[in-house]
C-alpha positions as a Markdown table, in Angstrom:
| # | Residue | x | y | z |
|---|---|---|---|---|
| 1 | Unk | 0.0 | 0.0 | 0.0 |
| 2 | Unk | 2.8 | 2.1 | 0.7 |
| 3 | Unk | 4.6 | 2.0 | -2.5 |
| 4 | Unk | 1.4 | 1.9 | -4.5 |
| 5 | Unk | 0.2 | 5.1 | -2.5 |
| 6 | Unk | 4.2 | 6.9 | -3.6 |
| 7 | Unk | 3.6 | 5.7 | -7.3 |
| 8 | Unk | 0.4 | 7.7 | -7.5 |
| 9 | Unk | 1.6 | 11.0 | -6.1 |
| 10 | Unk | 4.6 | 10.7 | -8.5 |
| 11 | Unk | 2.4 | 9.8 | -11.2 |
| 12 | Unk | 0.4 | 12.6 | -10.4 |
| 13 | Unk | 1.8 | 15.2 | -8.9 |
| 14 | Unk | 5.3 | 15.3 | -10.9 |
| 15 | Unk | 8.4 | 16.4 | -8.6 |
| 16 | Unk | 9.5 | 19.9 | -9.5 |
| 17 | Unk | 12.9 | 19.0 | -11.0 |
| 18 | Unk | 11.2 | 18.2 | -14.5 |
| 19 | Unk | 9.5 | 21.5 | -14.7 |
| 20 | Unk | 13.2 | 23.4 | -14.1 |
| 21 | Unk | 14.9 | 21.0 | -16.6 |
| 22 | Unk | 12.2 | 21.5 | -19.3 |
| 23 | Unk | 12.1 | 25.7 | -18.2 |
| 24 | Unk | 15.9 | 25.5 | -19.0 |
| 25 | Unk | 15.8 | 23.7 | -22.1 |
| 26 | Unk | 12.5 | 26.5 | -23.5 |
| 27 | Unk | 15.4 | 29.8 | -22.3 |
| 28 | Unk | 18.0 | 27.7 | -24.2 |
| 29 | Unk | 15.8 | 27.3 | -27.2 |
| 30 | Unk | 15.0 | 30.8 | -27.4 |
| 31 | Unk | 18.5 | 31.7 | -26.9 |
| 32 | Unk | 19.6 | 29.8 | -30.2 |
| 33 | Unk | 17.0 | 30.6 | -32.0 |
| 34 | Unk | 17.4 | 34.4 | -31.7 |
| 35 | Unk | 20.7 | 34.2 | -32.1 |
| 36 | Unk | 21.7 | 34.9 | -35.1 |
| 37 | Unk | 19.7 | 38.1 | -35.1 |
| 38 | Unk | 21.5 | 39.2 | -32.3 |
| 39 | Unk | 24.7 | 38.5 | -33.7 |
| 40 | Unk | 24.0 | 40.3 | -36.8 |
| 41 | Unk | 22.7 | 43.4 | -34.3 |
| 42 | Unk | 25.8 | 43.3 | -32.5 |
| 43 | Unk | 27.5 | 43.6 | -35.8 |
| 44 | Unk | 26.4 | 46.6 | -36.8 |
| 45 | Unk | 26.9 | 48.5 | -33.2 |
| 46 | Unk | 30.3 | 46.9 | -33.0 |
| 47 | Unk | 31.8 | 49.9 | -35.0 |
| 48 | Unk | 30.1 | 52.4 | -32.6 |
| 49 | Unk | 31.1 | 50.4 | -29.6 |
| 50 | Unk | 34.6 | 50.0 | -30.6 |
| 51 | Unk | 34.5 | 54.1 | -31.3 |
| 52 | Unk | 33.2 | 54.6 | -27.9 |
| 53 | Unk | 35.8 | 52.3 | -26.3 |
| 54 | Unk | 38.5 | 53.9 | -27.7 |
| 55 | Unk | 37.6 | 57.3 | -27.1 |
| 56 | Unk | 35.5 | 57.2 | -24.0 |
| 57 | Unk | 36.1 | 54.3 | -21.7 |
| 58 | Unk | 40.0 | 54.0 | -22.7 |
| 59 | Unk | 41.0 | 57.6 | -21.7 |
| 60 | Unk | 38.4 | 57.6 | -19.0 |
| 61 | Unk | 40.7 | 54.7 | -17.5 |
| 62 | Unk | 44.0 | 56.0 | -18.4 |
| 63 | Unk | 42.3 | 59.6 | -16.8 |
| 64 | Unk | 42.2 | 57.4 | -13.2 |
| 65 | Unk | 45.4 | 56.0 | -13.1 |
| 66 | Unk | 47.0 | 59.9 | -13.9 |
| 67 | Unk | 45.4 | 60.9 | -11.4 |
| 68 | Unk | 47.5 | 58.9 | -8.8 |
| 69 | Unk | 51.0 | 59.9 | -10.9 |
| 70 | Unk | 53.1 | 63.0 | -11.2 |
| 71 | Unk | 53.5 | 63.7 | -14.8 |
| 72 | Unk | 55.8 | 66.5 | -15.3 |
| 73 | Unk | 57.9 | 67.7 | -18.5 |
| 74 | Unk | 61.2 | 66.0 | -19.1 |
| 75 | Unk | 60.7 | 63.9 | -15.8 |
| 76 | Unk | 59.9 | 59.9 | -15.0 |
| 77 | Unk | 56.4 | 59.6 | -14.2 |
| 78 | Unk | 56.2 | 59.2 | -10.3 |
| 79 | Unk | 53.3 | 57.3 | -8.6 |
| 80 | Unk | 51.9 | 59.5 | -5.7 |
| 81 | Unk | 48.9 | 57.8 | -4.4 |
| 82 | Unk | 46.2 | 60.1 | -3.2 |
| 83 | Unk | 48.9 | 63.1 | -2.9 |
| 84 | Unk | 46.8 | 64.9 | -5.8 |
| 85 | Unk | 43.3 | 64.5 | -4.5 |
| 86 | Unk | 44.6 | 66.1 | -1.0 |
| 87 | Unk | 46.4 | 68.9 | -3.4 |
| 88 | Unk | 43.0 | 69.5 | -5.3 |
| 89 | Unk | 40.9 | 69.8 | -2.1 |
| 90 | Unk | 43.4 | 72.0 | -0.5 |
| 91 | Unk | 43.3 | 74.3 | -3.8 |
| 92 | Unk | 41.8 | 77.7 | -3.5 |
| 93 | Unk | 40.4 | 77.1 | -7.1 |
| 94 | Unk | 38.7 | 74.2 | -6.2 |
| 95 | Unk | 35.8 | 75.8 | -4.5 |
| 96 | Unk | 35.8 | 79.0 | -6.3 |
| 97 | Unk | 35.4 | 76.8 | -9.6 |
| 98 | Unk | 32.7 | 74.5 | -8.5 |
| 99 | Unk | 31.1 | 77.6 | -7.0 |
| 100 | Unk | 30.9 | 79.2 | -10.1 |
| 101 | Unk | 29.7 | 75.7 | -12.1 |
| 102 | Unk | 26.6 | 75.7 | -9.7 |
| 103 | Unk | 26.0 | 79.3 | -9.5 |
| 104 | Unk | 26.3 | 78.6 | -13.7 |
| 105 | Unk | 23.7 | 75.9 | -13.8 |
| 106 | Unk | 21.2 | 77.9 | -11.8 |
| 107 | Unk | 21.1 | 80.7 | -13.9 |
| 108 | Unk | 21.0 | 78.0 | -17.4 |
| 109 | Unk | 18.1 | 76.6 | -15.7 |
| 110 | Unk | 16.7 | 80.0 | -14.7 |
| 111 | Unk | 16.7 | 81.6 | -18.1 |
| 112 | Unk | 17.4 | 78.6 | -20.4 |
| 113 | Unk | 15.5 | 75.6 | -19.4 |
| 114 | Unk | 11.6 | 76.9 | -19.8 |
| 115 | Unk | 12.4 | 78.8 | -22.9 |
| 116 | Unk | 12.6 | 76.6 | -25.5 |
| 117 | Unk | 9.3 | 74.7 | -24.4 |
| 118 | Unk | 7.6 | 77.8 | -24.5 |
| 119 | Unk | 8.9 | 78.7 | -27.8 |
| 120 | Unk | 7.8 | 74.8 | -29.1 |
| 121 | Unk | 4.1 | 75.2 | -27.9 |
| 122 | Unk | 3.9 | 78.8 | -29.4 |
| 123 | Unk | 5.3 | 77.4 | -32.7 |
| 124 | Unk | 2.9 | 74.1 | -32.3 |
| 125 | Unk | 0.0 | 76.5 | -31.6 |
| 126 | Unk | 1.0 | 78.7 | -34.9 |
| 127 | Unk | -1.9 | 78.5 | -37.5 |
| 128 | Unk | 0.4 | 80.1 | -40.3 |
| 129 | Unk | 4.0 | 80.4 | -40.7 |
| 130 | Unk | 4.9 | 77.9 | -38.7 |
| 131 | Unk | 7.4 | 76.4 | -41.3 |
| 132 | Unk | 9.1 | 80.3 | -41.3 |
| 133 | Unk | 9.6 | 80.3 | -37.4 |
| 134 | Unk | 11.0 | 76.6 | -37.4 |
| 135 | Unk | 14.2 | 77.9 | -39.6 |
| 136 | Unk | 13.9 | 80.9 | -37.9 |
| 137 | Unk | 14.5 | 80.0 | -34.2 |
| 138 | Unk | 16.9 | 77.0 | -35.4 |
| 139 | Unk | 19.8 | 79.6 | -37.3 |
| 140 | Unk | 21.6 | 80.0 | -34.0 |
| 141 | Unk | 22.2 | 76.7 | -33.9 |
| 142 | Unk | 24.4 | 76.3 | -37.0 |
| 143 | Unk | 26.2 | 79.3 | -36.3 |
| 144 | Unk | 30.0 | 77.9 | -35.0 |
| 145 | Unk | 30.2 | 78.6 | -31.6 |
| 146 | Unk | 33.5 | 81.2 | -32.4 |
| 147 | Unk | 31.8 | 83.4 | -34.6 |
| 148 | Unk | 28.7 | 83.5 | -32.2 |
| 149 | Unk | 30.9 | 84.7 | -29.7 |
| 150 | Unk | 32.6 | 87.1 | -32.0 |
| 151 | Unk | 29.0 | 88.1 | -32.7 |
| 152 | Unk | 28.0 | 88.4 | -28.6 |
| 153 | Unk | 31.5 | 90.1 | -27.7 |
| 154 | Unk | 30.2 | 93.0 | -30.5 |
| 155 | Unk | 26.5 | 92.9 | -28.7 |
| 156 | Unk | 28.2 | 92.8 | -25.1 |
| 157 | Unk | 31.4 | 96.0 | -26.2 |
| 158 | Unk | 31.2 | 98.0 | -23.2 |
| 159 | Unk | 31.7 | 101.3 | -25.6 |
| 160 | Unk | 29.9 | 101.2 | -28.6 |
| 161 | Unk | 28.3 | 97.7 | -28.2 |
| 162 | Unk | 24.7 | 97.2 | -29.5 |
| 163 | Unk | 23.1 | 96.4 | -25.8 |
| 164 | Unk | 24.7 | 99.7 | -24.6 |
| 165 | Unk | 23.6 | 101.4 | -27.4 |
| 166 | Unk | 19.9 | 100.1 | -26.7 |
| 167 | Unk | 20.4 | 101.5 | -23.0 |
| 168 | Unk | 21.4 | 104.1 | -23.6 |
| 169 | Unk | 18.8 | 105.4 | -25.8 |
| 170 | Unk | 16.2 | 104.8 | -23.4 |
| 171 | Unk | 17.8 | 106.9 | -21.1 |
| 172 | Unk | 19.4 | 103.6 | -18.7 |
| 173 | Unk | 22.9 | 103.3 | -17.4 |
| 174 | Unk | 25.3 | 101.6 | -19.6 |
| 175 | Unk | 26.5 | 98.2 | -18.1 |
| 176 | Unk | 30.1 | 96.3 | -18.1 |
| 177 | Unk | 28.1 | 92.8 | -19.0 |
| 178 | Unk | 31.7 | 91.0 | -19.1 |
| 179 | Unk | 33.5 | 92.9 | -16.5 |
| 180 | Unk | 31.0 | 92.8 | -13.8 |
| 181 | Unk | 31.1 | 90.2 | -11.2 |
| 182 | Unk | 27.2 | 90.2 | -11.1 |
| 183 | Unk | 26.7 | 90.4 | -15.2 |
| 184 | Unk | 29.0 | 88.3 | -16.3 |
| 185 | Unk | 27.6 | 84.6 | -15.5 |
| 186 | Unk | 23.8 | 85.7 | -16.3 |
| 187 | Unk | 25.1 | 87.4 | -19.7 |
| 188 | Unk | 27.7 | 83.7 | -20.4 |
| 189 | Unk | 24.1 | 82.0 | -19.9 |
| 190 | Unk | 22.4 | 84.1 | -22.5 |
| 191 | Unk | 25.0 | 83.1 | -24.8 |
| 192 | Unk | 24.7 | 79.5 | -24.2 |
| 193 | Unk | 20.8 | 79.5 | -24.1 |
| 194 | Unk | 20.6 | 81.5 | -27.7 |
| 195 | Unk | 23.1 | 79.1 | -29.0 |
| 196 | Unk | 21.3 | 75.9 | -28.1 |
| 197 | Unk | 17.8 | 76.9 | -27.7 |
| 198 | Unk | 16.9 | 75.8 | -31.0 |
| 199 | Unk | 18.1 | 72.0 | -30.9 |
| 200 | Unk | 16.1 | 71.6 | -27.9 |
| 201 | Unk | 13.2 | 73.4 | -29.0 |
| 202 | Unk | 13.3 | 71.6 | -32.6 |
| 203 | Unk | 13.4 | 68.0 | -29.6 |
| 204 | Unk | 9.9 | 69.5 | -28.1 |
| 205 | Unk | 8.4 | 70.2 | -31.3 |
| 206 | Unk | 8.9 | 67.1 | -32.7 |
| 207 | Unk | 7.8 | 65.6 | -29.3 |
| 208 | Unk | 3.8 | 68.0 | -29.9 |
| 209 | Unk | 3.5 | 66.7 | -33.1 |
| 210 | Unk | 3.1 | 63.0 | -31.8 |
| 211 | Unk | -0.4 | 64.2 | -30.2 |
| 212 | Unk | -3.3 | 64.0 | -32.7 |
| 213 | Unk | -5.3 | 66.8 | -33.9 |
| 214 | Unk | -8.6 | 65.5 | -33.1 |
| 215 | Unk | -7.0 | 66.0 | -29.2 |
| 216 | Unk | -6.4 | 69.5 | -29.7 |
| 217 | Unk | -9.8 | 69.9 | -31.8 |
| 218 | Unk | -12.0 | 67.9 | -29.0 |
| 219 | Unk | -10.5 | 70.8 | -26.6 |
| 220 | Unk | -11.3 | 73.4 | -28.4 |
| 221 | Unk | -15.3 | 72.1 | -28.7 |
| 222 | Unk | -15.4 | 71.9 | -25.3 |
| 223 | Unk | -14.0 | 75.6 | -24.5 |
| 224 | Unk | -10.9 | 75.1 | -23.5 |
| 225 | Unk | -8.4 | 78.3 | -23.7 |
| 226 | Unk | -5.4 | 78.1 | -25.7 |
| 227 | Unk | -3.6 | 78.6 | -21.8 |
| 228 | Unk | -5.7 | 75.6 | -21.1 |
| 229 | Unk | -4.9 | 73.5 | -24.1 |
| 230 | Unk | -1.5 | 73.9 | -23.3 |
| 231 | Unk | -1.9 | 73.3 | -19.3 |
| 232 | Unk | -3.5 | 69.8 | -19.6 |
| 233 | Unk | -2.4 | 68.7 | -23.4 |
| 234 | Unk | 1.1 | 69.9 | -24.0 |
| 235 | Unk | 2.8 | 70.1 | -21.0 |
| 236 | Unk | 1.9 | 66.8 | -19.4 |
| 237 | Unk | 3.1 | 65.3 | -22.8 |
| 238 | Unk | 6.5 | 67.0 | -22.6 |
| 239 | Unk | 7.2 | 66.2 | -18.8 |
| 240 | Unk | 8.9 | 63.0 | -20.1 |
| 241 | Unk | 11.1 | 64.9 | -22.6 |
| 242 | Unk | 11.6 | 67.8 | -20.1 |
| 243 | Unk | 12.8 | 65.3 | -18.0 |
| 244 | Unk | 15.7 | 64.2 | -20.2 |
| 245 | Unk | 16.7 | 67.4 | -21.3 |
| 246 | Unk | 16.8 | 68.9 | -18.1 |
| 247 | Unk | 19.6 | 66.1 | -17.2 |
| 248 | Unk | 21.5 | 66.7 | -20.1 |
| 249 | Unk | 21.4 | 70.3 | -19.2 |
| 250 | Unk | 22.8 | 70.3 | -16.4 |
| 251 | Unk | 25.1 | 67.7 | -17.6 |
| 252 | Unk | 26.4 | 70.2 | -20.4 |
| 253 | Unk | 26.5 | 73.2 | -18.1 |
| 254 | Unk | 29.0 | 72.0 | -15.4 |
| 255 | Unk | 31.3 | 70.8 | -18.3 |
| 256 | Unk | 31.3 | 74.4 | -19.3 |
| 257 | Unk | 34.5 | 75.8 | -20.9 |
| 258 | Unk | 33.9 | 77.4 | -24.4 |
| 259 | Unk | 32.2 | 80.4 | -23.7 |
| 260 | Unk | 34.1 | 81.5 | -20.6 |
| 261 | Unk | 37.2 | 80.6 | -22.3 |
| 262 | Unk | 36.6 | 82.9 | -25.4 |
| 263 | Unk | 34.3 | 85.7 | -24.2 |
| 264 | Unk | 36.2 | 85.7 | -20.2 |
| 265 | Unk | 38.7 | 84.1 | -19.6 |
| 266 | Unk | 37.8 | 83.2 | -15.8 |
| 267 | Unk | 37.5 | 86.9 | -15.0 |
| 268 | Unk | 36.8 | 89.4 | -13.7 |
| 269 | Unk | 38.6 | 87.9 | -11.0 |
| 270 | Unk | 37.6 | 84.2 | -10.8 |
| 271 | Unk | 34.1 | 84.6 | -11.0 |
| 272 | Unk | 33.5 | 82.8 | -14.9 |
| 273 | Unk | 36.5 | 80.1 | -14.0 |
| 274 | Unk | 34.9 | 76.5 | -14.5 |
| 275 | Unk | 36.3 | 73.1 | -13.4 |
| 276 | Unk | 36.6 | 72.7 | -17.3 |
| 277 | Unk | 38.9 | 75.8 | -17.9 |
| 278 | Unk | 40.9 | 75.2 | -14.8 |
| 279 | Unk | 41.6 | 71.5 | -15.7 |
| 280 | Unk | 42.5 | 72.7 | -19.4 |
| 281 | Unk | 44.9 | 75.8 | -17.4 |
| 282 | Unk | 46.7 | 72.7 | -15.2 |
| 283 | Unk | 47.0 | 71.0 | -18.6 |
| 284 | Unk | 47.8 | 72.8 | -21.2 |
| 285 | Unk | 50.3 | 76.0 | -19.2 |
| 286 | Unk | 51.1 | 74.4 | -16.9 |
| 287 | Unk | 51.8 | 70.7 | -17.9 |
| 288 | Unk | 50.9 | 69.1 | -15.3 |
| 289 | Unk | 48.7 | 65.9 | -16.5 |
| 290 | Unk | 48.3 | 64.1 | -13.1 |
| 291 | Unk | 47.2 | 67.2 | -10.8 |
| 292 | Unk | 44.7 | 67.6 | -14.1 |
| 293 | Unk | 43.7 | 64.1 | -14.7 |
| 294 | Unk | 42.6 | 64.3 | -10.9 |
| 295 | Unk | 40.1 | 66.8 | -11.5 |
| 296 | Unk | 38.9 | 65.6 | -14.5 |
| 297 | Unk | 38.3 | 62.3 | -12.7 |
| 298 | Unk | 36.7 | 64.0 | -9.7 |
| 299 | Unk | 33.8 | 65.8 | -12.6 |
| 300 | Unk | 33.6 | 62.0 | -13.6 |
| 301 | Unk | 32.6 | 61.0 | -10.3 |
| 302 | Unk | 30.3 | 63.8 | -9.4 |
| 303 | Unk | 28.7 | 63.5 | -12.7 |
| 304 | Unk | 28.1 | 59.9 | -12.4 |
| 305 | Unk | 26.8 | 60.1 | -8.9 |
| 306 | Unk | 24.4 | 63.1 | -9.8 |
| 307 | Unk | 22.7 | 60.5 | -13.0 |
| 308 | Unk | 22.8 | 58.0 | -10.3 |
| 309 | Unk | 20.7 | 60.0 | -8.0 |
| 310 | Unk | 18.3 | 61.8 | -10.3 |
| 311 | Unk | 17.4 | 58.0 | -11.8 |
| 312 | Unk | 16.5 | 56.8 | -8.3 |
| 313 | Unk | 14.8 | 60.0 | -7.5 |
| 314 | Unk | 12.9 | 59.9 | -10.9 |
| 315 | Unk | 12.3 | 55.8 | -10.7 |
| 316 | Unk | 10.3 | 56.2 | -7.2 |
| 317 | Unk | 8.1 | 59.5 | -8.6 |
| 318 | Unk | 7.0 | 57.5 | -11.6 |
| 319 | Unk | 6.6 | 53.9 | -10.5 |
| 320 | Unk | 3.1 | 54.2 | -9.2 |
């Protein structure tokens, strides 16, 4: 009785092994038969990913291990341990320069960040010459970046500049935009935002035209304001994007050296110096690759850990 009463909850009831075993063999199944798609995928990002190795993840490495050396001119490179981490934080320009990187990406986000997705949703909301205003607001874009500072250095001339000009017909005090502590980072910003404004507007835009007409019609039978339309149809739809964007903004801003570099210089004083232009001063005039590499590998870090934090941050908003 005993054994017949074991053969019927085998026969019945089958142990669990089986199920993994045949579970293992379906995954392994799948596995070949996708295979050669994947292999022909992987084929074609294998140029890209070899591009990014070499340039990205090679000289990020190389960037670490300089960071514990003392490379000098004409000397044998010298392993220092952590001797240029305890230099860097014991550098006077390492707070002023971080300082000046957040005071730089609160003013981008101040003046820069809503403006292009107000200029989308005007543009979207355009009944005619809406084609005229997309080439219109994108020009800046495909200016280089040395002639549009040749350009805003013209706009910005303390004498005879046009901004002063402007001022000074309306009877207003004429300003020092790039020698004044207090103008200078506000009037970098307005550089950067007219220079990028139209890539990230052009994002946005193409974002609007994913909604369907009938959405925006069904609004307008019901009464709703164009201030309403773009309340509770367009905005909502662009919180994803805006999302993105305002990551890479921020992202873009603290590696900030063209416009300071060209238009400043770090001055007056220090007060436009970046981590960017002070790791390309330790570099490039003074030749000194591992005090550099240390602060380049120090962004790397506080970069990472900022995408790190805004993910979890975003991931626990959204999940519900």
């Amino acid at each position: 009785m005993i054994s017949d009463t074991k053969f019927e909850v085998y026969s019945d009831t089958p142990s669990p092994t089986p199920k993994i075993k045949r579970r293992f063999v379906i995954d392994i199944n799948r596995i070949r038969a996708g295979l050669p798609r994947q292999v022909v995928a992987y084929l074609f990002l294998l140029p890209a990913l070899i591009v990014f190795t070499v340039f990205a993840w090679m000289p990020m490495l190389k960037s670490i291990q300089m960071s514990f050396q003392e490379i000098l001119p004409n000397q044998p490179v010298k392993w220092v341990d952590f001797k240029n981490y305890d230099f860097m934080f014991k550098d006077p320009a390492f707070g002023i320069a971080w300082r000046n990187s957040f005071e730089f990406t609160v003013w981008s986000l101040v003046l820069g960040f809503l403006f292009p997705v107000i200029l989308a949703i005007f543009v979207r909301e355009m009944r005619a010459t809406r084609g005229f205003f997309r080439v219109v607001y994108f020009l800046p874009t495909v200016v280089p970046t040395a002639i549009a500072v040749i350009i805003w250095r013209f706009l910005y001339d303390p004498d005879g500049g046009f901004l002063n000009e402007l001022l000074g017909a309306v009877g207003i005090q004429r300003q020092l935009w790039l020698q004044d502590v207090n103008l200078a980072k506000p009037a970098l910003v307005a550089v950067m935002t007219w220079s990028g404004f139209g890539t990230t507007a052009l994002i946005y835009l193409a974002s609007l035209q994913d909604l369907s007409a009938e959405l925006y019609e069904a609004a307008e039978l019901d009464g709703a304001t164009p201030f309403q339309r773009v309340f509770h149809i367009s905005l909502p739809h662009l919180y994803p994007i805006m999302s993105m964007m305002f990551v890479l903004q921020i992202i873009s801003v603290i590696q900030l050296f063209t416009e300071p570099f060209l238009l400043t210089n770090g001055t007056p004083g220090r007060s436009t110096l970046t981590p960017a232009m002070h790791i390309y001063n330790r570099s490039f005039l003074r030749v000194d690759l591992g005090y550099s590499a240390t602060w380049s590998v120090t962004m790397i870090v506080l970069l990472f850990a900022f995408s790190i934090a805004y993910r979890i941050i975003n991931y626990r908003l959204t999940k519900d």
